[in-house]
PAKOL-342681 format. One record per residue (C-alpha): x, y, z; residue number from 1. Coordinates in pm, 1 decimal, decimal comma. Each point is the difference from the previous one (the first is absolute). Layout:
<sites>
(site (X Y Z) NUM)
...
</sites>
This chain:
<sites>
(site (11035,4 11865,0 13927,3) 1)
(site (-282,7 -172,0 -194,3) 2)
(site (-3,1 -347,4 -7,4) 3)
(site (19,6 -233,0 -288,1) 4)
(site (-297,5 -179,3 -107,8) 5)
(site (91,9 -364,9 -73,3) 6)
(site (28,6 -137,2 -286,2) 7)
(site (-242,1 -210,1 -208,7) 8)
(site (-83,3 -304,8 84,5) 9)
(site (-135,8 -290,3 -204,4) 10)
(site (-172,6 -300,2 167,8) 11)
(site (-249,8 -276,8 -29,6) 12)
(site (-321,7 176,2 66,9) 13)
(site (-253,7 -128,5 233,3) 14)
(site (-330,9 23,4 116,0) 15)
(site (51,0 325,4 121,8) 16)
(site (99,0 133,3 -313,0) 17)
(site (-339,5 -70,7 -150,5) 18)
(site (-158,9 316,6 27,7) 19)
(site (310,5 186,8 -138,0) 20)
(site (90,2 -216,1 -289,1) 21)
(site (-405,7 23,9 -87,4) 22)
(site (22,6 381,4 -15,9) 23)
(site (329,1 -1,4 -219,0) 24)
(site (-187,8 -247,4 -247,2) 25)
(site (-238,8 262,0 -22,9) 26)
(site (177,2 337,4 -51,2) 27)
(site (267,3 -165,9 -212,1) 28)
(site (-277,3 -131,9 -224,5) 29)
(site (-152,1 352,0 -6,7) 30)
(site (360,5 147,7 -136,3) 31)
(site (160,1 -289,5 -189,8) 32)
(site (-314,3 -29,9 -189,1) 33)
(site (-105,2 361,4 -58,0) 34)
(site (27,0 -51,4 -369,5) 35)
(site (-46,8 -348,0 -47,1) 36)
(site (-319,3 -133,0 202,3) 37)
(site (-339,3 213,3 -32,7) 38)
(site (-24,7 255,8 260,5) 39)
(site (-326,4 -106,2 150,0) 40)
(site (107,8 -329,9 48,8) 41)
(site (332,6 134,6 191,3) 42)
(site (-225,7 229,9 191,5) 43)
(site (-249,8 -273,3 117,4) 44)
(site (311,7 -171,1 99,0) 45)
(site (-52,0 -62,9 409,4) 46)
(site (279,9 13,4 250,2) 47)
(site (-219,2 -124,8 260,6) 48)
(site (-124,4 -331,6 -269,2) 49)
(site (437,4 21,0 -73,9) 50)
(site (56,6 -49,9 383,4) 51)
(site (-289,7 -220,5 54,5) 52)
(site (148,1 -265,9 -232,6) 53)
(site (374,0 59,6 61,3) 54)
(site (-112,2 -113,0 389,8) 55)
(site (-201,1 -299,8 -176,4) 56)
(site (320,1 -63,6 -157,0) 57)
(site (205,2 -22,3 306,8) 58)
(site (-266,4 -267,1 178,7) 59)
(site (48,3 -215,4 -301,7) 60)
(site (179,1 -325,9 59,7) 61)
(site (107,1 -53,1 -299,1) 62)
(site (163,3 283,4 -189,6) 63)
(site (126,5 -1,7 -348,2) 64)
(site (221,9 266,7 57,6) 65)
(site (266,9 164,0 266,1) 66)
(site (-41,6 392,3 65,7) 67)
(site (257,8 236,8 82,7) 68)
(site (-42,0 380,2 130,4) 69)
(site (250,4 256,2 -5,8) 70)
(site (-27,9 253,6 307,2) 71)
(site (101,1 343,8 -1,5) 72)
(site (72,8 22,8 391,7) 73)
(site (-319,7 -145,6 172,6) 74)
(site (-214,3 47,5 -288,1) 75)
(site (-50,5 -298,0 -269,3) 76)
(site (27,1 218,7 -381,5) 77)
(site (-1,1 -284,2 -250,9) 78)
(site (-27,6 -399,5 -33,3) 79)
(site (101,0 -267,6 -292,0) 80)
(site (-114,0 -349,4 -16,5) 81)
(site (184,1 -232,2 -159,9) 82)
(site (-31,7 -389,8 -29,2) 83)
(site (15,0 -300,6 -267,3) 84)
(site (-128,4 115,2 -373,0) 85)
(site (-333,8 -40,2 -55,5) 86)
(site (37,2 -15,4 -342,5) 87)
(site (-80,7 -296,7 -174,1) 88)
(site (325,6 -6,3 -222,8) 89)
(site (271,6 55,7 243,2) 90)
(site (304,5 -192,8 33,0) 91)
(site (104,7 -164,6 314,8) 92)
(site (163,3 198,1 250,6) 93)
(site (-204,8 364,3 -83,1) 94)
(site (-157,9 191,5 264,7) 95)
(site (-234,7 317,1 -45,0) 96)
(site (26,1 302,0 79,8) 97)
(site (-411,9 21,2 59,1) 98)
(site (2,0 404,8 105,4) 99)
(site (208,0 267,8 107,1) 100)
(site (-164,0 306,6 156,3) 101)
(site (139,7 377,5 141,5) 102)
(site (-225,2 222,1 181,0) 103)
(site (36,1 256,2 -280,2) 104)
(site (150,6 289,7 240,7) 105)
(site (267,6 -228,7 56,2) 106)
(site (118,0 -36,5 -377,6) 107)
(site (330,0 99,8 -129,3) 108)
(site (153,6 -53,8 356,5) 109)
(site (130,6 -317,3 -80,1) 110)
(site (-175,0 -185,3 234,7) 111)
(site (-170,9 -200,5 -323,0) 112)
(site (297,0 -115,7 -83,6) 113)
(site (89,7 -118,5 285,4) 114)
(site (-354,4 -189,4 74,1) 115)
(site (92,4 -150,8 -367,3) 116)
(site (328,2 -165,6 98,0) 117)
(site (-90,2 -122,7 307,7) 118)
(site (-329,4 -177,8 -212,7) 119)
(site (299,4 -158,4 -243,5) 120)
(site (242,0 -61,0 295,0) 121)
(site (-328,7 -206,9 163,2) 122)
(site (-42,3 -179,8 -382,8) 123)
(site (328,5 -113,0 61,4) 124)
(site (39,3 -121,6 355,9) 125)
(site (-292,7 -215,8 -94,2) 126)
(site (130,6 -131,9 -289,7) 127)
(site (-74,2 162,7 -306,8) 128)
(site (232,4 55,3 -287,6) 129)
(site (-198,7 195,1 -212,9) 130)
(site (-351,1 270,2 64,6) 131)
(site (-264,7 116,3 -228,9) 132)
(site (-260,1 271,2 75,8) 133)
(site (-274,5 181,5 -217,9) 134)
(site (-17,5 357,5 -42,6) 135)
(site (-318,7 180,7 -185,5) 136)
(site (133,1 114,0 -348,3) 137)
(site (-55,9 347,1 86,8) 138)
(site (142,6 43,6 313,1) 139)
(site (350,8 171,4 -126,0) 140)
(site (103,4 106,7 349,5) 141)
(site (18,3 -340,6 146,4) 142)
(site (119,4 -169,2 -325,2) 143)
(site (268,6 267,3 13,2) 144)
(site (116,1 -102,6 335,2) 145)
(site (-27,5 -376,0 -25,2) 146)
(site (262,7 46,8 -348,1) 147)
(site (205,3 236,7 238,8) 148)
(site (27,1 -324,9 221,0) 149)
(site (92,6 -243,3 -238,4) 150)
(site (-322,1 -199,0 -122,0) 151)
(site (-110,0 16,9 -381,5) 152)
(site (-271,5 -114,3 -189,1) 153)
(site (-4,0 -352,2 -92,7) 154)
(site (-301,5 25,1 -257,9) 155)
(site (-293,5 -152,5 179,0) 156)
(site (-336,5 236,9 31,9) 157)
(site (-312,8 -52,4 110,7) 158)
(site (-316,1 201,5 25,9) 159)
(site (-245,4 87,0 270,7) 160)
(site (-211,9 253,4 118,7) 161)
(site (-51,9 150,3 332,7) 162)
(site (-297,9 77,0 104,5) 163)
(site (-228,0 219,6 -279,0) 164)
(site (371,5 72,7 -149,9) 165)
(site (24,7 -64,0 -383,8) 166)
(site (193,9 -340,8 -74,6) 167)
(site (354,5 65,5 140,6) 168)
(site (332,5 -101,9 -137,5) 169)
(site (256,2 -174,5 267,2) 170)
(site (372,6 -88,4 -127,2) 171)
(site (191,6 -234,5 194,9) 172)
(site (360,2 71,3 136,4) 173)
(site (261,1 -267,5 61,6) 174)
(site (331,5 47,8 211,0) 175)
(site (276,8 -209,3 153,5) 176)
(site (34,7 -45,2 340,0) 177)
</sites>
C-alpha cells in the first residue's frame, strides 16, 4: 500500500524559509516574465543575491510586510506577502496583496490558489475590508487568475521599469474582503 503524501500546507514562513522563497522569486520571475521583462535581465537574475536578501529580510526588525509559504509535503513551493496598501490613494481599511509566487512546476495544481486565499483570509483577520495589488499589463496569465478570483481593475496605472526593461505598464486590482 503506498502511502498518502499530506496535503498542502500554508504557513507563516520563517527564517528557514529564506533560501527557498529566494529561489522561487527567481524561477517564477524567469517564467512569469518570459515575454514581458528582457531576457538578459531575467537571466542575470541571481538566486543566490534572491536568497541573500530574502535572509536580510528576515533579520529586519521592522517589516512592512507578513509572508506566507505554501509547502508541498516538506518542501516550501510558493510565498505571498500581503500587508497595508502602499498606495498613496487608498481608502482606510485596504491591505495589499504585495506578491504572490508558484515555483512554476507546481502551477495548475491548485496550490496558487490556495496560497491566494490564505493571503486574503490573513487581510482579513487583521482587519482589512478591502485589497489592491498591481499586476504588469502584460502579464495575461496572472491577470487571468486574479479575475478568476474575484478582483477587477479599478482604473489606477502606473509605470515603471525593471531593470534595462522598456517603461512597463502596471494596472491596479481592487477586491473585497
Amino acid at each position: 500500500m503506498v502511502a498518502a503524501s499530506p496535503a498542502p500546507v500554508v504557513r507563516f514562513a520563517c527564517a528557514d524559509d529564506a533560501d527557498a522563497i529566494g529561489r522561487i522569486h527567481v524561477v517564477s520571475w524567469r517564467a512569469a516574465y518570459v515575454n514581458v521583462l528582457p531576457g538578459d535581465y531575467l537571466a542575470g537574475l541571481s538566486i543566490t543575491d534572491r536568497q541573500r536578501a530574502w535572509r536580510r529580510w528576515f533579520i529586519a526588525s521592522h517589516r512592512s510586510a507578513r509572508v506566507l509559504v505554501v509547502a508541498d509535503g516538506e518542501t516550501v513551493v510558493g510565498f505571498a506577502c500581503v500587508g497595508a496598501s502602499r498606495d498613496d490613494d487608498a481608502a482606510a481599511a485596504t491591505g495589499e496583496l504585495q506578491s504572490i509566487y508558484l515555483d512554476p512546476a507546481k502551477w495548475g495544481l491548485g496550490l496558487g490558489r490556495l496560497l491566494h486565499a490564505e493571503a486574503l483570509a490573513t487581510l482579513r483577520r487583521d482587519g482589512y475590508r478591502r485589497a489592491t495589488l498591481w499586476v504588469l499589463d502584460g502579464n495575461a496569465v496572472a491577470r487571468r487568475f486574479y479575475e478568476r478570483a474575484g478582483w477587477t481593475e479599478d482604473g489606477a496605472t502606473k509605470v515603471d521599469t525593471i531593470g534595462s526593461s522598456p517603461p512597463l505598464k502596471e494596472v491596479r486590482y481592487l477586491r473585497a474582503l
